[in-house]
N, C-alpha and C positions, 0 to 999 in steps of 0.2 A: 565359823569355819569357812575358808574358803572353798570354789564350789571346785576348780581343780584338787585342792586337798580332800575334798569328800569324794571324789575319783578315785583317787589313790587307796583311798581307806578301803571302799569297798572291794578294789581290785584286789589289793594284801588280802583282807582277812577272806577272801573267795579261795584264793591260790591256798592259805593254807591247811583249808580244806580237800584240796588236788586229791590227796592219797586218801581219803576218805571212800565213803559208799557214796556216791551221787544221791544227792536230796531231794525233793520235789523243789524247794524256793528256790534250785542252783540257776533254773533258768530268769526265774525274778527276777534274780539276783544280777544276772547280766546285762538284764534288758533295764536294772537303775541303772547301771552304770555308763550304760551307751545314753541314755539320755542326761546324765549329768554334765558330759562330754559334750552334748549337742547345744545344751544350754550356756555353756562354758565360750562353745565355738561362737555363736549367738553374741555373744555380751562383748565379746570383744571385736566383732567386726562394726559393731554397732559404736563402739567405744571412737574407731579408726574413723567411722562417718562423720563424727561428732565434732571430729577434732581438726577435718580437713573441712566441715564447717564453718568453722568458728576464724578461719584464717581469710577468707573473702565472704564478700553477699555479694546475690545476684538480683539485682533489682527485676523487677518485671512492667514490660509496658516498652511502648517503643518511645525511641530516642536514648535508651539506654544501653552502656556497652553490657558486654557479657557477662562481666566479672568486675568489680570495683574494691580494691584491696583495701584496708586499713590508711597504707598513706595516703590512696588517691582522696579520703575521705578526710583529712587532714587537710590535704594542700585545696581542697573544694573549700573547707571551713574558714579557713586562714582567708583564701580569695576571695570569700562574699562579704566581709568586713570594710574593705578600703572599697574608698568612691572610686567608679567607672572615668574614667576621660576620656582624653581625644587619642585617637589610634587603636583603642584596645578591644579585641577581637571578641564576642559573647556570644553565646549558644544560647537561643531562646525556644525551650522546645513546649511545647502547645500538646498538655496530655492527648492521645490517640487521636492527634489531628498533624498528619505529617507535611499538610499543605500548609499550613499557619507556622510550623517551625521553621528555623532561619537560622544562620548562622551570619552575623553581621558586623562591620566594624564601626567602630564608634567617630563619625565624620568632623574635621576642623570645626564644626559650629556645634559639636557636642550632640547629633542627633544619629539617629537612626532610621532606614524607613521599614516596615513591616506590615504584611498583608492585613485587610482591613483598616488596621490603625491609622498606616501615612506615617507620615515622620514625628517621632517621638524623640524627646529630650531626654535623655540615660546620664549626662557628664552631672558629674557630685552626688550621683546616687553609688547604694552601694545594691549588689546584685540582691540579695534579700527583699530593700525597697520597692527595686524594679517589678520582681516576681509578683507583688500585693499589688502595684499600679496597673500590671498591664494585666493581670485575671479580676480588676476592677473591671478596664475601659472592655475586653471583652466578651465581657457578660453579658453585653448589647447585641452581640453578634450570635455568641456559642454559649450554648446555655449550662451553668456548673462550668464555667472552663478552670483550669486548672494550669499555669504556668511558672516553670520553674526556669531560673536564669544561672548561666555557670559561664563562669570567665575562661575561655581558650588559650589567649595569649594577652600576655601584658604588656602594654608598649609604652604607657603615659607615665609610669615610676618607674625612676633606672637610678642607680648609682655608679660613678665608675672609680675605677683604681688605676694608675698609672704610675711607669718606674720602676724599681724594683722588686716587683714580684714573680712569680711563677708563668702569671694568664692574668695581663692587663686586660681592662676593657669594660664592658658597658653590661650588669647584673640587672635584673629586673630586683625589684622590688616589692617584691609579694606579702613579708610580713617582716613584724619590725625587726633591725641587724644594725649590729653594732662594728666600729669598726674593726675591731679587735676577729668578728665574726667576719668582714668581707675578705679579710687580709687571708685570714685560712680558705673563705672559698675560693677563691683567685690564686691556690694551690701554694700558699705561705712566701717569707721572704727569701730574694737571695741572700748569698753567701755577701754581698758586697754591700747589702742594705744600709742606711743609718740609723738604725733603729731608735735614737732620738729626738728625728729629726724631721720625722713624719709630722703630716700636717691637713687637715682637711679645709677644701674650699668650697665655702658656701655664701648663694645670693644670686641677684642676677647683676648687670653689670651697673659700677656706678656704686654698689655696695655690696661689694663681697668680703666677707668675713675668713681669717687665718685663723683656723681652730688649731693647736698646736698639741701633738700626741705620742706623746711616750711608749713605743712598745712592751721597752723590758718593763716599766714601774706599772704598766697594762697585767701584762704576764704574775706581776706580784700582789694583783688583787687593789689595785690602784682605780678605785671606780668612778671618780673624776677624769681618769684620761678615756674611761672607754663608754663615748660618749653616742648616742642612739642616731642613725644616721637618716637623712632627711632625703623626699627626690628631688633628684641636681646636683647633688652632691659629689664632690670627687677626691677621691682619698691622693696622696702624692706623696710616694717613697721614694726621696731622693739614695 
């Protein structure tokens, strides 16, 4: 029985007693009932904690925002997979050592500089890597150090879409997309598109390849045309 419904009960069969002689247990009787009530009040705010819980975590320790959602914790795991390059922006924070963390970008010769360290090589690592190399070399300095690596911005994987779409232009490349998938995020085709006539260019120059892509036979489950797209790539809806 629920504990609202053993409320109820006791309150009922109290009242139809009303027109009676007052008992000695009548006041027992009230004083269950206010605590049934309080235990009832109890479960369910605890239920509301629970539940605005389970929607973010708050990490603790500095270098950490307040509140990390579900997605952010998504789009963190997707970004420590692919290797670091040149231009791309990483967060190196150094557990409770806020003079060691750095926020830094990934230099033309693939390096980084960081206190202690000097310049360190990141480009073909992926952020994971990084994390186990540089709480190796600083265990020399800080003892137990603990370093965790998280990508900012991404500069060295891009795809672009040109023509007719909604929002041409230059996508980072954060986890893997298909063209069928940049075409919607670059806010779908227009009305004028040729939707058989699209076409992806890949390579660098001297040998670039015309990958040749079908919207509508895409749209009918055609998984030969919707093919997994690569950095450099550039989609072209005539």
């Amino acid at each position: 029985m629920k504990i609202s419904t053993l409320a109820t009960y006791l309150l009922f069969t109290g009242l139809q007693g009303k027109s009676r002689q007052m008992r000695p247990y009548s006041l027992i009787r009230f004083c269950a009932i206010l605590a049934v009530l309080g235990i009832s009040a109890a479960i369910g705010r605890a239920q509301k904690v629970a539940a605005s819980d389970s929607k973010a975590i708050t990490p603790q320790g500095e270098g950490y925002p307040g509140v990390v959602t579900a997605a952010d914790l998504r789009a963190s795991a997707e970004s420590s997979q692919f290797a670091l390059g040149v231009a791309d922006v990483i967060r190196v924070n150094v557990w409770k050592n806020t003079d060691l963390s750095q926020t830094v970008t990934v230099g033309p010769d693939g390096f980084v500089s960081l206190p202690l360290l000097g310049d360190v090589h990141v480009a073909g690592m992926t952020a994971n890597q990084l994390s186990q190399s540089l709480s190796s070399r600083l265990n020399a300095y800080v003892v137990s150090a603990e370093v965790t690596v998280s990508v900012v911005e991404i500069r060295s994987r891009h795809v672009y879409v040109m023509g007719q779409v909604a929002k041409p232009g230059e996508y980072s490349l954060v986890a893997p997309i298909t063209v069928l998938q940049l075409i919607a995020e670059a806010g779908g085709l227009s009305t004028f598109a040729k939707r058989k006539e699209i076409f992806v260019l890949r390579g660098a120059k001297g040998n670039v390849q015309r990958i040749k892509f079908n919207y509508v036979n895409a749209l009918r489950g055609d998984e030969h045309q919707n093919v997994d797209l690569q950095p450099g790539d550039t989609v072209v809806v005539p």
